[in-house]
C-alpha positions in Angstrom: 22.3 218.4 -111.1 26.2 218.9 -111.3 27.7 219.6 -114.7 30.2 217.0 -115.2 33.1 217.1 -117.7 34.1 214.0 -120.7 37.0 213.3 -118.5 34.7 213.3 -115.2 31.6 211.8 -116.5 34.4 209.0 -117.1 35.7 208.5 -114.1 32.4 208.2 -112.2 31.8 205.4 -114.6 34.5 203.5 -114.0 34.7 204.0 -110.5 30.8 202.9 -109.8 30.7 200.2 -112.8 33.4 197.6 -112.1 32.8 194.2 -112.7 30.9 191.7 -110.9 29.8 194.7 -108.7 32.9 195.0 -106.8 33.7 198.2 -104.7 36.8 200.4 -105.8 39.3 201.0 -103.1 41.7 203.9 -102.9 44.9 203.4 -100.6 46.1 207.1 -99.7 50.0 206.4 -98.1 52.7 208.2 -97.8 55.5 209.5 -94.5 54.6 211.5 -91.7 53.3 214.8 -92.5 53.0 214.8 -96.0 49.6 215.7 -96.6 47.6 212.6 -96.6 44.3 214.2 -94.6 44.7 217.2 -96.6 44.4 215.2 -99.3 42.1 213.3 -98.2 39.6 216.4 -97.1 39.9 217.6 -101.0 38.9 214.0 -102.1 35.7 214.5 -100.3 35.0 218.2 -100.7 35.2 218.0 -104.6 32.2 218.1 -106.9 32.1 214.6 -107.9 28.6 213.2 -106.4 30.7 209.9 -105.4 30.1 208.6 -101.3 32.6 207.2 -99.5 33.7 205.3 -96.6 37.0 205.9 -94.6 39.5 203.7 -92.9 41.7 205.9 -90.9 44.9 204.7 -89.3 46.8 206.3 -86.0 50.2 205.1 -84.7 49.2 205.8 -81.7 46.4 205.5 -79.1 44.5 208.2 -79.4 42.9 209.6 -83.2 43.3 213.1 -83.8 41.7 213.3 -87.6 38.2 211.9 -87.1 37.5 214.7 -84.9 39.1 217.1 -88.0 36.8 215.3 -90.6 34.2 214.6 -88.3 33.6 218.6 -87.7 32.6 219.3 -91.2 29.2 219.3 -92.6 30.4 219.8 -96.4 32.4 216.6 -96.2 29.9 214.5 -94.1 28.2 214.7 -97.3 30.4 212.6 -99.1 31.0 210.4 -96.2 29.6 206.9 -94.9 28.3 207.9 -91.1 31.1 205.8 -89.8 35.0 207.0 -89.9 36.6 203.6 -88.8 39.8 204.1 -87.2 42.4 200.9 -86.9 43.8 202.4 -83.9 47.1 201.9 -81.9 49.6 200.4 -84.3 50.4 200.0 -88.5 48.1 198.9 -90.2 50.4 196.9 -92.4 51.4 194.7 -89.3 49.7 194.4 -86.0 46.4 195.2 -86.7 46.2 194.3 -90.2 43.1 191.7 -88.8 41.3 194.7 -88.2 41.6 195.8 -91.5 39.8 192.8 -92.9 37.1 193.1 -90.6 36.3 196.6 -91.3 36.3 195.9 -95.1 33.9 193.5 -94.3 31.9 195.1 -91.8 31.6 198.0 -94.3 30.1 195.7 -97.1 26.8 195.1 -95.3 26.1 198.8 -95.7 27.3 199.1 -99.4 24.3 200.9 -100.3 25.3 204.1 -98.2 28.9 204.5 -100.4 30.3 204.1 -103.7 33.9 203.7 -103.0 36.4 203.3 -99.8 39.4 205.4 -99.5 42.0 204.0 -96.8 44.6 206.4 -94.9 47.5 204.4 -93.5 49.7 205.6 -90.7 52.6 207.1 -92.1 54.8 204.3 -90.9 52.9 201.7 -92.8 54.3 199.7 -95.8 51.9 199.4 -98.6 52.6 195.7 -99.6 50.5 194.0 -96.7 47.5 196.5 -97.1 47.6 195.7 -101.0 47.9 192.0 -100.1 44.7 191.9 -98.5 42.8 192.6 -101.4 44.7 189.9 -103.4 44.9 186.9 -101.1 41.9 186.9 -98.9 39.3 185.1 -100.9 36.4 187.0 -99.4 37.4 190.4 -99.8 39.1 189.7 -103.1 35.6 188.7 -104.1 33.7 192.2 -103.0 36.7 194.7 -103.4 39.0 195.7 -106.3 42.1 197.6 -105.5 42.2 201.2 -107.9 45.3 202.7 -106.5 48.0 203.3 -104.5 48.6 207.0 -104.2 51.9 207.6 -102.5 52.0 211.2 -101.2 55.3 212.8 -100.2 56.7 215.7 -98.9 59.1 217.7 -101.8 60.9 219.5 -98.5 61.9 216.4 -96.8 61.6 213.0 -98.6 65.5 212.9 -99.7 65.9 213.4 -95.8 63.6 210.5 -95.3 65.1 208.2 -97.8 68.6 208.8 -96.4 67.2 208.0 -93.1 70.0 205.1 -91.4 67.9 202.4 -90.1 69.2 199.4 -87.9 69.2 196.1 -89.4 66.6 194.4 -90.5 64.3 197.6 -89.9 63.1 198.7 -93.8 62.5 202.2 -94.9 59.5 203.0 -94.9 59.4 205.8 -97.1 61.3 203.6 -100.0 58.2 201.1 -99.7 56.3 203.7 -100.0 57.7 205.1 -103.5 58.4 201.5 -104.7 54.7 200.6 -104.6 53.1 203.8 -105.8 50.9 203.5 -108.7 50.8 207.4 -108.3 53.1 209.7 -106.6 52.1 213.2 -105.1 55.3 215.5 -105.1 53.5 217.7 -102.6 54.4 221.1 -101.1 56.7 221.8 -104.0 55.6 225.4 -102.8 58.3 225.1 -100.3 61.1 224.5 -102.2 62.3 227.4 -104.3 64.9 226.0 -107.1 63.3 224.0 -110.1 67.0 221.8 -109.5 66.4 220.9 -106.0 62.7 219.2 -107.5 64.6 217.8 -110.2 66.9 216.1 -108.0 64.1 214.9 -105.6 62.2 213.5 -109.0 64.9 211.7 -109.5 65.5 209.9 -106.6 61.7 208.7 -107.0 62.3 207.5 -110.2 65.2 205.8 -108.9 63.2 203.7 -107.2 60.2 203.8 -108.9 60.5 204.4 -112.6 56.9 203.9 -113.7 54.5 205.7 -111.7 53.5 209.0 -112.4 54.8 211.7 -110.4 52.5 215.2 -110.3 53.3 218.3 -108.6 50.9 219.6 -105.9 50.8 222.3 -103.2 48.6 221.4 -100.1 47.9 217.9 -101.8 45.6 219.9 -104.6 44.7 217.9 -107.4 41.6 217.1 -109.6 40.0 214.0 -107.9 39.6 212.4 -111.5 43.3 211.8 -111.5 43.5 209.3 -108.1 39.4 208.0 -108.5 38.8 205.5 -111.3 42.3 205.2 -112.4 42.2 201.6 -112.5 45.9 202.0 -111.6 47.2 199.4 -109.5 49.2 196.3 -112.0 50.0 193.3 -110.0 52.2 192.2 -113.3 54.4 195.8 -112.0 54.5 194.7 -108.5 55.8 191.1 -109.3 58.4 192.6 -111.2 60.1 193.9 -107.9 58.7 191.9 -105.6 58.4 188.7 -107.1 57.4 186.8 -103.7 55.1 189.7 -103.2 51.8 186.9 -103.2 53.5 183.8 -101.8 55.1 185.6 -98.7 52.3 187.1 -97.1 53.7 186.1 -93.3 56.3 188.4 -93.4 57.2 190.8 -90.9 57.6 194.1 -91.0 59.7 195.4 -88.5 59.4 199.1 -87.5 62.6 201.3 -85.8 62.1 201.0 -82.1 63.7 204.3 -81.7 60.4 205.8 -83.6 57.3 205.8 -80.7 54.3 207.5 -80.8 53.5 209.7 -77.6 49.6 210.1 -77.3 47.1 212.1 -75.2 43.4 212.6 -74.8 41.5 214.0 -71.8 38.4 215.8 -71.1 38.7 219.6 -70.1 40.2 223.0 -71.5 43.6 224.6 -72.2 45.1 228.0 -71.7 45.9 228.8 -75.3 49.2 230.6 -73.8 51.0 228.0 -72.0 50.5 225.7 -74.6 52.0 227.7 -77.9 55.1 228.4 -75.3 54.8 224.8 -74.9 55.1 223.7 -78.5 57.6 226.5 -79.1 59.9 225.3 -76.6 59.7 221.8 -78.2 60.2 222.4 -81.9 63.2 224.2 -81.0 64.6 221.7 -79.0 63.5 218.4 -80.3 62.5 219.5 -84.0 64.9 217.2 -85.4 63.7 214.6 -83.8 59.4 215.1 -84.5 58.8 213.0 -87.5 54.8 214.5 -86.8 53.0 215.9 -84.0 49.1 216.9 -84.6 46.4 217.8 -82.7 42.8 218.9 -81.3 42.1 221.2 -78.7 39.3 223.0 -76.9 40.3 226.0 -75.1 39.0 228.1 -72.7 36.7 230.8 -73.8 36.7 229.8 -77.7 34.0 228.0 -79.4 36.5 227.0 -82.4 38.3 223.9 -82.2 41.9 225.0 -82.1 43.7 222.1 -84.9 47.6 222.3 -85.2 50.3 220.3 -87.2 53.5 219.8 -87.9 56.8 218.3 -89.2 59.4 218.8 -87.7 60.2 222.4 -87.4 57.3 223.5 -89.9 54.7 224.2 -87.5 50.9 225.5 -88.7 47.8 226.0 -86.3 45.2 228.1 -85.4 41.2 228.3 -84.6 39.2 226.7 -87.3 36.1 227.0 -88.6 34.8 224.3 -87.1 33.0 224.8 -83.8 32.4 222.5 -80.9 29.2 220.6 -81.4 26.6 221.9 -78.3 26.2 218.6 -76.9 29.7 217.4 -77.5 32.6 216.5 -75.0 34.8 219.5 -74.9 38.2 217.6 -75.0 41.7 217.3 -76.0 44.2 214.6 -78.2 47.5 215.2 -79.5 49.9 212.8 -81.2 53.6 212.9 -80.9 55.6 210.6 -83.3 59.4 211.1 -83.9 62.7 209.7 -82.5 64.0 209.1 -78.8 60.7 210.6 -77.4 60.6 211.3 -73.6 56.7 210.5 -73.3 56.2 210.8 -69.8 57.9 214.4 -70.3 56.1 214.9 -73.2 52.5 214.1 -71.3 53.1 215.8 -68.2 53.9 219.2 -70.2 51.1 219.1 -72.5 48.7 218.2 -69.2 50.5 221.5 -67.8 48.6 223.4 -70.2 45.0 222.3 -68.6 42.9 225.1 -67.2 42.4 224.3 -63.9 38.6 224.9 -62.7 39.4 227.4 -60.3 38.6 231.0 -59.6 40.5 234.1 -61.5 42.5 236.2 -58.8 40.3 239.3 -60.9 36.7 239.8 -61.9 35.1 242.1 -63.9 35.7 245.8 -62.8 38.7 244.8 -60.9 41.6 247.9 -61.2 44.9 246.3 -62.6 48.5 246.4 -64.7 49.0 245.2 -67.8 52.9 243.9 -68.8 53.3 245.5 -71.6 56.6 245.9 -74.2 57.2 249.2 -72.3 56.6 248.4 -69.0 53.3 248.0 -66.5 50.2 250.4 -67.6 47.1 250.9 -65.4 43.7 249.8 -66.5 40.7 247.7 -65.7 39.5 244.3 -66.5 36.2 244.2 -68.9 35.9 240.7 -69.2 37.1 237.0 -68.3 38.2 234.3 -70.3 37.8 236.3 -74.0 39.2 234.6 -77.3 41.0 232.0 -75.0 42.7 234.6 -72.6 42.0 235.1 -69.3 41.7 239.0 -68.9 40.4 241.2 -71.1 42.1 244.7 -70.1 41.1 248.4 -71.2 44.3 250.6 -70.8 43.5 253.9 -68.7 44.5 255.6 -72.4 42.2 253.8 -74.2 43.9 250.7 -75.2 42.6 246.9 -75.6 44.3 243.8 -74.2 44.8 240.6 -73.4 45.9 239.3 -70.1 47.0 235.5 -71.6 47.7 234.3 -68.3 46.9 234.6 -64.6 49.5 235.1 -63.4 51.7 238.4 -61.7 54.1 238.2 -64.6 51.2 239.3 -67.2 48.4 240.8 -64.8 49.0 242.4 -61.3 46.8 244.2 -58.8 47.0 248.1 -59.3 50.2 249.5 -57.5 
């Protein structure tokens, strides 16, 4: 049996013991890239012994982070066997009807899970999803709103709060802030004067004065801070909002200019063409990715390759987690920033598919390797090895990789 702390022991209390047997909810929010999923993985890795269940929402059509969370037997532990996804728009607007009736779907299997933890899009305002548990009589009678955590990036939130929108179109991110009942300054690792935090502190407290604001690199934070809070005050939210329970009709109206460019399909990638790919992009359109994530299978790897990104902070690479042996080996990426090209977009990513045809070389097959010095002689020892087509020893010895098929990387023997 775990060891629990005072502080701990606590929280698990309050969070499994509210009144009337109602079921705590946790609303994770925040902008585009700022560490919501990673926070959310730490949430259910932690030693706490709580369940959950997880409402996940894309902008966009296809779901990248199920088949992240979905990969990993340590947190499948802690998770309800269904990761619900309210696909294909914000969940604080167009499919906010969905919301309801996955709350309520989830209730008929309250046994499995202590507590539900919500991810909204990154382009969601919080007002509308905290509504829900406040006006609709049937889910104000089996759910109890804990908290709002607010999670933004330390690197770029002034950036985002400065944003110009047209008229009419709200800020996102300064909803965000302004209904936080606790904000994660997070990657605070990449900003390297105390002043320049300072400064970004203050703008939050500018617009939200009250809610505590702690530091955190890659979203890492005791999980008795944002569980069993008991955070979220109404009385706080009327103060600024006072229309905040009357006007629940409202629209909100998102920048047209921001779209979401999605992509799923069966099949393989050449690891390769698709890092020249994503290279090309960031330095061309970086300023205009708000986030861009991603799952891939590639030929020759077992690991599921996962990358992410904000605009021209890029991070990827294999994972641990392999590829199930009875599942579909396939591929989703999400695009979502400013004055996208998503035909473009689509048709370079589906560039990057391995086509199923034969190698111009098998194995024993004399060839030349491009290498920094020129073309070396040598022989192929194997096809399609840690996502490369060729496998090459070097007549001197040498190991490497062919990463394409093509005469510019790999040639027949002169």
């Amino acid at each position: 049996m775990a060891a629990y702390s005072t502080t701990e022991e606590a929280a698990i209390r309050k969070y499994k013991d509210l009144p009337d047997g109602k079921v705590p909810v946790t609303v994770l929010t925040g902008f585009l890239g700022s560490g919501k999923t990673t926070l959310l993985n730490h949430l259910l890795s932690e030693n706490h012994g709580l369940r959950f269940a997880i409402i996940e929402n894309e902008f966009g059509e296809v779901g990248i982070d199920e088949k992240i969370l979905g990969g990993d037997d340590k947190l499948k532990e802690n998770i309800d066997e269904e990761v619900i996804e309210v696909m294909n728009g914000c969940i604080c607007c167009t499919v906010r009807g969905d919301l309801v009736e996955a709350l309520k779907r989830l209730h008929t299997k309250i046994a499995k899970f202590d507590g539900v933890i919500i991810e909204t899009t990154g382009l969601a305002d919080p007002a509308p999803v905290a509504q829900t548990f406040l006006i609709d009589p049937e889910i104000e009678k089996l759910y109890e709103l804990d908290a709002i955590v607010t999670v933004v990036d330390a690197k770029h939130l002034i950036l985002r709060l400065d944003d110009e929108k047209p008229e009419g179109v709200e800020n996102e991110a300064q909803e965000q802030l302004a209904f936080a009942d606790i904000v994660l300054l997070n990657k605070v690792d990449l900003v390297e004067e105390e002043e320049e935090l300072k400064k970004v502190e203050k703008r939050i407290r500018d617009i939200n004065p009250n809610a505590p604001i702690m530091r955190t690199s890659h979203s890492k934070i005791d999980w008795h801070q944002l569980l069993g809070v008991g955070a979220f005050d109404i009385s706080r939210v009327l103060e600024f909002e006072p229309d905040f329970l009357t006007n629940v009709d409202a629209e909100h109206e998102h920048d047209n200019s921001v779209t979401s460019c999605s992509v799923k399909f069966e099949g393989e990638l050449l690891t390769q063409a698709l890092q020249e790919f994503i290279s090309e992009l960031i330095m061309t359109k970086g300023a205009d990715l708000f986030r861009y994530k991603g799952v891939f299978a590639c030929k020759g790897m077992e690991r599921k390759f996962i990358f992410q990104g904000v605009g021209m902070l890029f991070s990827g690479g294999f994972s641990p987690i392999r590829w199930g042996e009875n599942e579909t080996r396939e591929s989703r990426f999400v695009f979502i920033g400013r004055n996208l090209d998503m035909k473009e977009l689509q048709a370079r990513v589906m560039a990057c598919k391995v086509e199923e045809q034969v190698l111009r070389f098998k194995v024993g097959d004399l060839v030349e390797a491009r290498m920094g010095s020129g073309w070396e002689p040598g022989k192929v020892i194997k096809v399609w090895d840690s996502g490369n087509p060729y496998r090459i020893q070097l007549d001197e010895g040498t190991c490497v990789w062919g990463p394409k098929d093509e005469d510019v990387y790999v040639r027949a023997r002169q």
